[in-house]
PANUBA-456188 format. One line per 10 residues: number of its first residue (from 1); their letters; for each residue x, y, z of C-alpha. Coordinates in steps of 0.02 Angstrom, whole numbers. Example, Ala and Ser with C-alpha at 12.3 -4.5 7.8 and 13.67 -1.06 7.14 Angstrom:
BEGIN
1> AS> 615 -225 390; 684 -53 357
***
This chain:
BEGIN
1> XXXXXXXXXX> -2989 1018 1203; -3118 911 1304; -3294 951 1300; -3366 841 1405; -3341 911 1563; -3417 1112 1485; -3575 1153 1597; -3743 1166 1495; -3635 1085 1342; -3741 974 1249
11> XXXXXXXXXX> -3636 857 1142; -3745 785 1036; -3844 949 988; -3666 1009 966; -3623 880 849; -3781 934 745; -3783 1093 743; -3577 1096 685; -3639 969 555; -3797 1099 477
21> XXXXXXXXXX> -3687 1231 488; -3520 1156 400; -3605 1043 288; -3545 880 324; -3606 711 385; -3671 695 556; -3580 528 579; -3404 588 526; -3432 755 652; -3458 663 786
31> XXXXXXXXXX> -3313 547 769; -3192 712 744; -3279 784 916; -3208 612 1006; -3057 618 923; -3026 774 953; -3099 758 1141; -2974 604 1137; -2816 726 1155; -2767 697 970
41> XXXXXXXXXX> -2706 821 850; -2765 883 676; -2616 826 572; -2614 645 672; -2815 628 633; -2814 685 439; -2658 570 416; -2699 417 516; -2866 419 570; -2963 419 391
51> XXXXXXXXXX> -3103 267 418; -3132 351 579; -3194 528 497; -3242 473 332; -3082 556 225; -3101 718 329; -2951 856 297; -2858 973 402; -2966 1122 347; -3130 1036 381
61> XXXXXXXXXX> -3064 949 538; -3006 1147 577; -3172 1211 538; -3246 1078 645; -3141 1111 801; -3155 1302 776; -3365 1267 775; -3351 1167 944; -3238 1287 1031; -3389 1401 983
71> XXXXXXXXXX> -3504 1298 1026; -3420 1248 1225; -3401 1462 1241; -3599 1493 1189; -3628 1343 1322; -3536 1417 1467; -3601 1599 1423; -3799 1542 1433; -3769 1476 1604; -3686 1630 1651
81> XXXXXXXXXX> -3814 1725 1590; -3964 1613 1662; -3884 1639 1836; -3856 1828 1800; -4046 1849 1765; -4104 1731 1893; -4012 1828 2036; -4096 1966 1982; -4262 1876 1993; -4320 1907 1836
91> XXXXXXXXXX> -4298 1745 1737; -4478 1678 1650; -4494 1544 1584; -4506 1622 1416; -4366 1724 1431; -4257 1547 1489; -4294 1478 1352; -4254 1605 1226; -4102 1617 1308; -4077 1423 1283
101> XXXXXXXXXX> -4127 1442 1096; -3976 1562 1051; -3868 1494 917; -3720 1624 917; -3649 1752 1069; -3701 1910 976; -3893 1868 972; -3876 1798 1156; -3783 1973 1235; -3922 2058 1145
111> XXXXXXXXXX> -4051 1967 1249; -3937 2008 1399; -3917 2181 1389; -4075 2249 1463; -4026 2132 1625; -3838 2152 1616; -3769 2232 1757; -3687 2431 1690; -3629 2596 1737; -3755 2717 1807
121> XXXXXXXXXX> -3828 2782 1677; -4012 2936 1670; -4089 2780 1675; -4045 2707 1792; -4035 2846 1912; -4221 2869 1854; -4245 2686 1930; -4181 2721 2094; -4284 2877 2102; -4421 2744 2087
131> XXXXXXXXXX> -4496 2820 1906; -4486 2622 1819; -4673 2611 1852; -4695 2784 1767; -4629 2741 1635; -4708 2568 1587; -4858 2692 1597; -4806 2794 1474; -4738 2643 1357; -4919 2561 1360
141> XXXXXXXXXX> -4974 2754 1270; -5172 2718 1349; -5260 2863 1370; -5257 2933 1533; -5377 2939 1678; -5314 3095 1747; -5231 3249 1674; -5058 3230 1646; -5007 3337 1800; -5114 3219 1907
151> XXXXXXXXXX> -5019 3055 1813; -4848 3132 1900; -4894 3186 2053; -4858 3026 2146; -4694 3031 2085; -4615 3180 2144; -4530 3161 2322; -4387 3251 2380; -4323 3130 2461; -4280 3032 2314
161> XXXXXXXXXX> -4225 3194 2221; -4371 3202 2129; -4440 3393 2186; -4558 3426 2044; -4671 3329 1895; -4529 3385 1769; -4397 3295 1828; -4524 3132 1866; -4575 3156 1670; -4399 3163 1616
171> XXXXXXXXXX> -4357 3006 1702; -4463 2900 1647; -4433 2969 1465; -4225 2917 1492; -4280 2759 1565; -4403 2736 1403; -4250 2791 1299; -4160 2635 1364; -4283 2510 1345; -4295 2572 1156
181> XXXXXXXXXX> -4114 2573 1139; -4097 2400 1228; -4250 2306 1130; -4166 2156 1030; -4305 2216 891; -4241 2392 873; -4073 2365 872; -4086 2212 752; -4187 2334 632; -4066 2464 667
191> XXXXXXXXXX> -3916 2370 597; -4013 2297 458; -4027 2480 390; -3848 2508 440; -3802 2347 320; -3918 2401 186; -3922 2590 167; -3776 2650 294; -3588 2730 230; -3444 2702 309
201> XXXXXXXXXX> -3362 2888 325; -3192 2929 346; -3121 3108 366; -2984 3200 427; -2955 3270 604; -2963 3440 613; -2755 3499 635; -2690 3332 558; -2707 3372 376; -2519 3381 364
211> XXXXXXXXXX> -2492 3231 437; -2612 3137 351; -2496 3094 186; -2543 2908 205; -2702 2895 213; -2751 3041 67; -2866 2904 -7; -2983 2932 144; -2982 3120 202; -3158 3135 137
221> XXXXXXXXXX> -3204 2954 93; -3368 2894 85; -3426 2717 65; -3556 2597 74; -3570 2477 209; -3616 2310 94; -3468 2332 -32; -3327 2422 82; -3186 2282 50; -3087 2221 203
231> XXXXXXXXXX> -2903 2312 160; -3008 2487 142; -3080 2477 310; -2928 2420 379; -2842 2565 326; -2982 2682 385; -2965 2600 532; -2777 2614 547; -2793 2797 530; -2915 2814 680
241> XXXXXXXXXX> -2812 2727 786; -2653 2828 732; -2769 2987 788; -2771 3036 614; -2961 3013 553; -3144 3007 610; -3222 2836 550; -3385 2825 573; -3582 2744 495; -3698 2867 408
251> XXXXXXXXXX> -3854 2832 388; -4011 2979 346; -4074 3009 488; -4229 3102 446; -4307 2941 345; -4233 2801 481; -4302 2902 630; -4484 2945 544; -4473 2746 529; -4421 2716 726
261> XXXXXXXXXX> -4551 2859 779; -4683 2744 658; -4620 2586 727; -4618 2641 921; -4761 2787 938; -4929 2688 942; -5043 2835 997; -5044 3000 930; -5198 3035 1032; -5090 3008 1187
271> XXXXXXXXXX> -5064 3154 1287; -4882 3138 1321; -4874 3108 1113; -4757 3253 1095; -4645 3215 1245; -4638 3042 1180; -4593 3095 1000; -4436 3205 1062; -4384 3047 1147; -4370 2962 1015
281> XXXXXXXXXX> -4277 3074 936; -4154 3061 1087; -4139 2883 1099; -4068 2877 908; -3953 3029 960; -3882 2974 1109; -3922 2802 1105; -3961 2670 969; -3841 2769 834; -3689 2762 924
291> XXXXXXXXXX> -3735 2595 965; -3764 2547 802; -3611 2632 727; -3503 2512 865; -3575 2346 807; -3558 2387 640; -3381 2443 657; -3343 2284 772; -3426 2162 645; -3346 2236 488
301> XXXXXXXXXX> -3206 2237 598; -3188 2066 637; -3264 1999 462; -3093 2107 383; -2986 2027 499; -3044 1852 454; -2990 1907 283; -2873 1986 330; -2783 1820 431; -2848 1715 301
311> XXXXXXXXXX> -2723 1779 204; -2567 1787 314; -2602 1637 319; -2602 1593 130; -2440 1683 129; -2358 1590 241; -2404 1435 187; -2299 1471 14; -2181 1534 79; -2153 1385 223
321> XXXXXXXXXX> -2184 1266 71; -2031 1360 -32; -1944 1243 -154; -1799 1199 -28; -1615 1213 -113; -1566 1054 -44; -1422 987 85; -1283 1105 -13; -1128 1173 58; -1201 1351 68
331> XXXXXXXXXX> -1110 1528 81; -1238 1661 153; -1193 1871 132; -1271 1989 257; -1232 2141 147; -1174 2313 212; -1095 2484 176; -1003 2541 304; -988 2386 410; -970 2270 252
341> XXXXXXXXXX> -1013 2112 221; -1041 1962 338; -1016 1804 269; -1044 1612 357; -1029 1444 279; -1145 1303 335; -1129 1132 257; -1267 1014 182; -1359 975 350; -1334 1195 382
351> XXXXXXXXXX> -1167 1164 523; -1094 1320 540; -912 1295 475; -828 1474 460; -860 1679 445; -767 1834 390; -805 1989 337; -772 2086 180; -810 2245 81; -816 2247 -74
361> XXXXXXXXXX> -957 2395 -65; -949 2582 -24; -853 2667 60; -719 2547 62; -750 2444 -111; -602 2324 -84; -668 2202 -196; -496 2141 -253; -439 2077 -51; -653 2036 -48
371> XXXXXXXXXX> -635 1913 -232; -468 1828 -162; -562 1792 24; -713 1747 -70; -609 1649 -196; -531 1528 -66; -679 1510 58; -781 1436 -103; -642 1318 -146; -596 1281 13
381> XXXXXXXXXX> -775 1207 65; -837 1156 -96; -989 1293 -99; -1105 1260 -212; -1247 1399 -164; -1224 1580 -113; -1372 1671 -32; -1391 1862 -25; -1501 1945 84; -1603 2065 -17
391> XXXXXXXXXX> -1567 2216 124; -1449 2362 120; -1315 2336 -22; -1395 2196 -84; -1404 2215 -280; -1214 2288 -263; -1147 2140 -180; -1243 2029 -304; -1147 2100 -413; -988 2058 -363
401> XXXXXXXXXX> -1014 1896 -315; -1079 1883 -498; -909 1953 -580; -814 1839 -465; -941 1676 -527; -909 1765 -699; -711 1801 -704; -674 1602 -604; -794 1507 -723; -873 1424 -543
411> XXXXXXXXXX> -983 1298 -521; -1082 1411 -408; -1266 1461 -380; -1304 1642 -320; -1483 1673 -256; -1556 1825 -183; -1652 1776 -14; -1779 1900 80; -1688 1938 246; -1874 1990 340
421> XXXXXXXXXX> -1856 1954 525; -1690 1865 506; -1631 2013 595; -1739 1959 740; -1696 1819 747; -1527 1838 748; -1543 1944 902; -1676 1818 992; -1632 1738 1157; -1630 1558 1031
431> XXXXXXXXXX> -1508 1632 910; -1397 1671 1068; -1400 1493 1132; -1356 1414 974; -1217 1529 934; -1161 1605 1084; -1001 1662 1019; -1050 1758 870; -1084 1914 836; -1276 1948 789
441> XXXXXXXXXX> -1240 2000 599; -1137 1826 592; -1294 1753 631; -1395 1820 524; -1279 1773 366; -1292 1580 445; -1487 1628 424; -1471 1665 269; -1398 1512 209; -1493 1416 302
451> XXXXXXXXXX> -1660 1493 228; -1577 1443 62; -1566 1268 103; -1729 1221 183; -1847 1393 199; -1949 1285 313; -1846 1221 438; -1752 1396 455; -1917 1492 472; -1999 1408 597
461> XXXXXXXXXX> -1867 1489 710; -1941 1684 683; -2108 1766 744; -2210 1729 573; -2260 1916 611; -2094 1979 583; -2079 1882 409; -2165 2016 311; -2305 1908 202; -2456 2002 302
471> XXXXXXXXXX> -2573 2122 280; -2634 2238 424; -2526 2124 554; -2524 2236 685; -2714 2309 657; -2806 2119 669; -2851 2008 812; -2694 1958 872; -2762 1808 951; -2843 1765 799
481> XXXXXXXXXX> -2691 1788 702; -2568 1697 804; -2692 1548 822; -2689 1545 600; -2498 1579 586; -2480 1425 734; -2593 1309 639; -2509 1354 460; -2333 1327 536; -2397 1149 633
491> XXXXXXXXXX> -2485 1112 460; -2331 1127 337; -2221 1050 464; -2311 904 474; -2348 891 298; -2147 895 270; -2105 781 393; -1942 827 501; -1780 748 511; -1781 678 667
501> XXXXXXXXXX> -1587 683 689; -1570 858 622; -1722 970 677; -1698 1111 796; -1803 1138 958; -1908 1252 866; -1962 1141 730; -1966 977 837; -2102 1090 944; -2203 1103 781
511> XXXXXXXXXX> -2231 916 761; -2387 849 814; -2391 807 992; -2222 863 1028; -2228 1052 1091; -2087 1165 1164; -2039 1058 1315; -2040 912 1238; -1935 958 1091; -1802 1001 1208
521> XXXXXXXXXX> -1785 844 1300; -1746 765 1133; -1648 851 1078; -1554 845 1234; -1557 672 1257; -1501 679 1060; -1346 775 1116; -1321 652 1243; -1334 479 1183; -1316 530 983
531> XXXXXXXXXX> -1412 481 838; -1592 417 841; -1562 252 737; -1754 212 743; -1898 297 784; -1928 168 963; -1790 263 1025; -1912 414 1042; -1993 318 1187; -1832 313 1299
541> XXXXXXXXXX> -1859 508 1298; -1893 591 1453; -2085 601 1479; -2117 566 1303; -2268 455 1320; -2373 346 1228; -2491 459 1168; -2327 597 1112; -2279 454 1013; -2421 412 923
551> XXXXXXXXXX> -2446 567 852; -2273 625 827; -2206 460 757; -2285 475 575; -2219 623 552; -2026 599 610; -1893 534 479; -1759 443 529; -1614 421 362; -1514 268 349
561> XXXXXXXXXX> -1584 215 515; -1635 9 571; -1814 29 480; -1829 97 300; -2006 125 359; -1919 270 491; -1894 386 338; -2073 364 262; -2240 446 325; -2297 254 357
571> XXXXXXXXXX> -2340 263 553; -2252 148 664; -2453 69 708; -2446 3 506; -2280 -75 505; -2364 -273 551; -2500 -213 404; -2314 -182 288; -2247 -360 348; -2407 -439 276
581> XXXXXXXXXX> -2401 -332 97; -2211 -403 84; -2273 -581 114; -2411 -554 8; -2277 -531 -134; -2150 -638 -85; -2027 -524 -21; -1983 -458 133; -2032 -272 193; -1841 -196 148
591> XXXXXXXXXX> -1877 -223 -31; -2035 -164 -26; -1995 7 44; -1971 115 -127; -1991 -18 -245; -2132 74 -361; -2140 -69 -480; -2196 -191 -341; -2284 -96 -236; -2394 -56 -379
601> XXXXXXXXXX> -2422 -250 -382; -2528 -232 -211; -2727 -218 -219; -2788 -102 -49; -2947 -209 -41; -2849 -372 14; -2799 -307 159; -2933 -228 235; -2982 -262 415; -3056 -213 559
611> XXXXXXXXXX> -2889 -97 601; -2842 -44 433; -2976 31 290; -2949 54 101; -2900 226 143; -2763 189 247; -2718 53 160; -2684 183 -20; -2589 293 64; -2474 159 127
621> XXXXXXXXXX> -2457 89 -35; -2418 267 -116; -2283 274 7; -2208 149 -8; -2166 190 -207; -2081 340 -163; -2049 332 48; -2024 506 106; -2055 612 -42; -2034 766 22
631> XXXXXXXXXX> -2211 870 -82; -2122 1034 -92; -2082 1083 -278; -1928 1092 -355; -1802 1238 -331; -1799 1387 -463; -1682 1536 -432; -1754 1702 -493; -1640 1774 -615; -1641 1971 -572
641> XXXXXXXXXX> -1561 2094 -734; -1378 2127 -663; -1412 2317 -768; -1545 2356 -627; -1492 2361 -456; -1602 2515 -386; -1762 2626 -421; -1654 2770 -495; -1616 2616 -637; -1804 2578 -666
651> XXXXXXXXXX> -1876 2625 -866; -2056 2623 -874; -2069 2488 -1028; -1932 2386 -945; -1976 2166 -927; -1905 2106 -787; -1888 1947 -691; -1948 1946 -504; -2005 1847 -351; -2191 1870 -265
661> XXXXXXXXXX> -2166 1915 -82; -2339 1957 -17; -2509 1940 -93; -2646 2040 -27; -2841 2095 -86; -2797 2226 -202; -2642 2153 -270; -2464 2072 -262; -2316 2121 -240; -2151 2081 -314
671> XXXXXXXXXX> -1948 2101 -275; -1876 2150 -461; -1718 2168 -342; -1680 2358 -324; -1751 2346 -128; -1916 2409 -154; -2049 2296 -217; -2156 2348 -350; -2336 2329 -332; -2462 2239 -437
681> XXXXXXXXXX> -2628 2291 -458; -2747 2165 -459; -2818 2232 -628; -2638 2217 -680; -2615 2019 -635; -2659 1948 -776; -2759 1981 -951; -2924 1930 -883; -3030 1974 -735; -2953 1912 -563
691> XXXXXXXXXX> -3073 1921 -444; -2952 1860 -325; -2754 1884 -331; -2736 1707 -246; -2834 1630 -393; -2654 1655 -488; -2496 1719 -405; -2413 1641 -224; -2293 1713 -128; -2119 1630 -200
701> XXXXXXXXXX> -2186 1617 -374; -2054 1678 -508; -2141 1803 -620; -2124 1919 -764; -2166 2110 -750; -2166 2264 -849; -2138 2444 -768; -2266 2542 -778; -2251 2677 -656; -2100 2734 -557
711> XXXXXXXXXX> -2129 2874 -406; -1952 2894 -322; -2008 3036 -212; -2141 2889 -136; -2037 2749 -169; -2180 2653 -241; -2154 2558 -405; -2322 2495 -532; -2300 2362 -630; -2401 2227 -736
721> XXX> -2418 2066 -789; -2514 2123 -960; -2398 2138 -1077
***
């Protein structure tokens, strides 16, 4: 994103105002702005760049680029508007440079409005009809010179389809209405009530009562404006769109009108007082209230979604940053009924080796020919993990696989793993070109296993959307949305690191300054001249440039390669700064790479320099003690009661062991393993007040819960954490 080149942009005012605004040093903004102007990427800058921003991190770095995308839109919008205004000839001075003052779009389209170009509206039919001048009469409420019959004479004319002084009166008072309705005052007022004393109102179409099972909460709801929380409105919301409800704003309109009539009506002793008074009443009617009820909506609107996102986001990030079950020969089930069970093998670095199919569930339940298959496949490749998909037949095929572990005495892990939007992926153009020759449930089993073995780098390959940690996906910005999920993906990525001789296209493209295009050229040249053996090797790439380089190379690991350095997050621009730690020591930089004890001998301050600054130089050093950590914690397989394998099971009173799949505002929710998850309250997280479910459960957190209520007819299960 370059600003330089934005007309009206002011970079330095920028640079301020982002700073006020966020918080933050003036100094370290503006080096983030160049940076970031520079063509390099968030991850690359919070890594590498440190002494350049002052120790800024991806969120503030995030919030800073966010503010000057802001900031570049605002820009171009004033000069459209300036131009807009002085087409029309009616730009002042004054009016310029309240234009130029605006610090946010909102306040400058409400300065536009009166002048932006619209639909023909009374009023502006009145204007053509030439009745503007009446009206600024009748807005300046002076007393008259002449009667009021003589005041509208000069207005009628046939020609303009004005026969009579009733229709010149009633044009002026719609063009009046306007102006009232259009005044940045009024409507500013107008919302402030909204905030403070308005209700948001939900209610029930008339005719879709018996549709309306969902959304019972709300077929009569009423509920202030200031405390409505985000998942509420959402679901109003989500109702209205469905055709379902009304949502609306209340306000009283008998006290905020006596207040507009007080605010606008100057003159009682005016002799078109009356006709001036019943305008007013219009303009709130027609007008200002449904205008009012719209920006209210749209701002509560958007303030949910940024919730809303926010946490998606969260979400995702745990469950990107799942404990990975390590490079494992892995078995992964697909289970079915009918069509059985699809099983793949993948070794440690997830090859596909082999698939079958068995059923061992309903109708068929051959689970003796399903154990002996099973049986051999596991000794045959050495498996050390099974993964389930938690879908259709799920807790029944655990099961089995658990009598066979049980009845063998093997060596083997079983883990449940949520199959959300593997089935997409499976059937995605991606899946198809990596295994052309397999059938679509095949390669969703291979998923499965995979996910086991590295959540991250198996994820990365499905629409985030589709991966079920959301809240109101479908109802929020999806620009918005798909910019957070993007960054949170590109953020755990990097934060990981990729392997640079394993990764897929799809994680390759999540690497900073890599992309889609990119990733495929090396992977293709990969395929072509085999192994990377250091990361220099990226360079002979295909229009992989100097800059790609620099900001991917940090974050690229290269195992048993030339460089020990390759499989650290020490970039490729420190490696001279490495050399010169080693000689420091006496040793050479091999040794140095992993060697806690002497790395810890190394002070950061002796090596400072105009290239390198103490924060560079500690994170260096803490690499080096343990080169290529991976920060993900450890793995922990749930442990699900085998007694339990559906809702018709369920005992209120009953402890069980589960995993968090989605956190949202009002709660959590957990797989106890009998396919439906059971919800937790947010009263019910935890024996004190939670204010905020985040504040103490993840998604992929291992939990215990107690049943509390079961409603099969609903399929919804209640359960705590207060017990």
């Amino acid at each position: 994103m370059t600003t330089k080149t934005q007309p009206g942009f002011d970079p330095d005012s920028a640079a301020k105002s982002i700073a006020d605004e966020l918080g933050l040093p003036l100094r370290q903004v503006q080096s983030a702005i160049e940076l970031l102007d520079a063509g390099n990427t968030i991850p690359f800058i919070a890594r590498y760049r440190k002494e350049a921003t002052g120790g800024l991190n991806e969120i503030d770095l995030r919030a800073i680029e966010d503010a000057l995308e802001k900031a570049t839109t605002l820009a171009a919008r004033k000069v459209t508007v300036l131009k807009s205004i002085s087409e029309q000839g009616l730009l002042t001075p004054e009016l310029q440079a309240k234009v130029e003052a605006c610090t946010d779009l909102r306040t400058l389209e409400a300065i536009y409005l009166p002048f932006k170009p619209k639909r023909r509206t009374r009023a502006t039919i009145a204007r053509e009809r030439g009745l503007q001048p009446l009206a600024d009469l009748l807005l300046q409420q002076q007393p008259l010179i002449q009667s009021k019959q003589e005041t509208l004479a000069p207005f009628v004319d046939k020609n303009k389809e004005v026969p009579d002084t009733e229709t010149a009166l009633q044009g002026a008072l719609d063009i009046l209405a306007e102006q009232w309705a259009e005044d940045v005052e009024t409507r500013s007022w107008m919302t402030h009530q909204a905030y403070s004393e308005g209700k948001i109102s939900s209610q029930v179409k008339r005719g879709k009562k018996d549709q309306a099972s969902k959304f019972e909460l709300y077929l009569d709801h009423h509920e202030a404006v200031k405390k409505i929380p985000s998942h509420r409105l959402l679901a109003m919301l989500r109702g209205a769109s469905e055709g379902i409800l009304r949502v609306g704003v209340e306000l009283d309109p008998s006290q905020v009108v006596s207040q507009l009539k007080a605010k606008l009506l100057t003159n009682r002793q005016f002799e078109f007082y009356q006709e001036l008074n019943s305008t007013v009443d219009d303009c709130y009617q027609r007008l200002l209230m449904p205008a009012t009820e719209s920006s209210v909506l749209q701002t509560l609107k958007e303030k949910a979604d940024e919730e809303a996102i926010a946490v998606f986001g969260k979400n995702l990030h745990e469950l990107l940053m799942s404990a990975p079950a390590g490079p494992r020969v892995t078995m992964g089930i697909d289970p079915g009924f009918r069509t059985g069970c699809k099983v793949a093998i993948v070794d440690g670095t997830g090859k596909f080796l082999t698939n079958t199919t068995i059923y061992p569930t309903p109708p068929k339940s051959d689970t003796v020919t399903a154990g002996k298959e099973l049986l051999e496949l596991i000794k045959q490749h050495n498996v050390e993990l099974v993964a389930i998909g938690n879908g259709t037949a799920s807790r029944e095929t655990d099961a089995f696989v658990a009598d066979l572990v049980r009845q063998h005495k093997l060596e083997v892990t079983r883990v449940m793993v949520s199959e959300s939007g593997a089935s997409i992926y499976s059937a995605s153009e991606l899946a198809a070109k990596e295994f052309p020759d397999l059938d679509i449930t095949v390669r969703g089993a291979i998923s499965i296993a995979r996910r086991l073995q590295d959540p991250l780098a198996e994820l990365v390959k499905t629409d985030p959307k589709s991966i079920g940690v959301g809240q109101y996906q479908h109802d929020v910005n999806q620009t918005q949305l798909r910019k957070c999920l993007e960054r949170t993906v590109e953020s755990c990525v990097n934060h990981v690191g990729v392997d640079l001789n394993m990764a897929s296209v799809p994680l390759l493209s999540h690497v900073a300054g890599i992309g889609p295009k990119l990733a495929e050229r090396i992977v293709e040249f990969r395929n072509e001249h085999g192994r990377f053996s250091s990361r220099k090797e990226l360079t002979k790439v295909p229009k992989l440039g100097k800059k790609a380089f620099e900001q991917a190379a940090g974050f690229l690991r290269i195992r048993d390669g030339d460089q020990p350095l390759d499989n650290s997050a020490v970039h490729p621009e420190s490696y001279t700064l490495v050399s010169r730690m080693a000689k420091k020591l006496g040793a050479d930089s091999k040794s140095l790479v992993g060697n806690a004890t002497l790395s810890q001998k190394l002070k950061a301050e002796e090596f400072v320099d105009d290239q390198f600054g103490i924060p560079t130089i500690v994170d260096i050093i803490a690499e080096l003690a343990k080169p290529g950590r991976d920060p993900r914690s450890e793995f922990r397989a749930v442990k699900f009661d085998d007694n339990v394998n559906s809702m018709e099971d369920l005992r209120t009173g009953m402890v069980l062991e589960g995993v968090i799949t989605n956190v949202t505002h009002f709660g959590a929710f957990v797989d106890i393993g009998v396919h439906q998850d059971g919800l937790i309250h947010v009263s019910q997280l935890a024996n004190h007040f939670v204010k905020d479910p985040n504040e103490v459960v993840s998604v992929g957190d291992c939990v215990k819960v107690k049943v509390m209520e079961i409603d099969l007819p609903r399929k919804r299960i209640s359960v705590t954490r207060k017990f």
